[in-house]
C-alpha positions, -999 to 999 in steps of 0.1 A, spaced: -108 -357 617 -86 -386 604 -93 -426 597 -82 -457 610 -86 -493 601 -102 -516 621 -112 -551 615 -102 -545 579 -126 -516 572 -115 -476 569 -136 -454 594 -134 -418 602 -126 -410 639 -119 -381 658 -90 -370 684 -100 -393 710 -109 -423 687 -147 -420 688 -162 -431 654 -185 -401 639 -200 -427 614 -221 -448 630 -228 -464 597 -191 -474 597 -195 -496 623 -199 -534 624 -199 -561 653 -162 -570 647 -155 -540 648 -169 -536 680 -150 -568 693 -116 -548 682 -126 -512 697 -135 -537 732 -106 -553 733 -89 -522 731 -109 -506 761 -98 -537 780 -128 -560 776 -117 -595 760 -146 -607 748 -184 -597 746 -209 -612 767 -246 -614 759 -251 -588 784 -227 -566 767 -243 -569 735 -277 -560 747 -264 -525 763 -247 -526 726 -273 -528 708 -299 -508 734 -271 -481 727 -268 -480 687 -305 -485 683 -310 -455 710 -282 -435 699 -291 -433 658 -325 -425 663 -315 -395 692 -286 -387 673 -265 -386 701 -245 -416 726 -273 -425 761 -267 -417 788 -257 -438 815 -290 -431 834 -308 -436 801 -291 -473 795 -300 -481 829 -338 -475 829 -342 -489 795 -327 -520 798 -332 -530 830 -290 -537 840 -278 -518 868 -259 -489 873 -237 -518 894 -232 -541 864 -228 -516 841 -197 -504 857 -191 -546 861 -196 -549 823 -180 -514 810 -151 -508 838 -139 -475 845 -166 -451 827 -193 -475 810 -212 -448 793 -180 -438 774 -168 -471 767 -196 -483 756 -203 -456 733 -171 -461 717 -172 -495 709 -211 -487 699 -195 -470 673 -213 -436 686 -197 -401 697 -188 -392 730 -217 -389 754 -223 -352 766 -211 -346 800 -178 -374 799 -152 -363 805 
């Protein structure tokens, strides 16, 4: 495991830049890791899924599912792939400051 800064603040990530802190993370962090995955700026759709997923994710101890994102907060599978391009469950984990989903590959 090694660390990175982002946004000013040292977190621990792992080899494919997942956080596996989630207490490290913070919203501008989350507008860095976004950027990043190609998503200039967060939309208040986005930061429902976001905060759907953290809330979601803490308590299961372990990233949604995109299925599971989907029937709990009401955005389609459609717009979630519109919001989160190429692979929403896993970029949206990421910059959720949550581990990799199970089954992304």
């Amino acid at each position: 495991m090694s660390t990175r800064e982002i946004a000013g603040k040292t977190v621990r990530v792992n080899e494919e830049g997942f956080m596996t802190d989630p207490n490290e993370w913070s919203q501008d962090i989350a507008k860095i890791i976004a950027r990043e995955e190609g998503i200039a700026e967060l939309s208040l759709a986005h930061w429902r899924v976001i905060d759907f997923c953290r809330k979601d994710g803490i308590s299961a101890g372990k990233a949604p599912t995109l299925r599971r994102i989907t029937t709990h907060t009401g955005i389609s599978t459609k717009e979630m792939f519109s919001l989160f391009p190429k692979g929403p469950a896993k970029k949206v984990a990421k910059i959720s400051g949550l581990g990799k989903p199970e089954g992304c590959v």
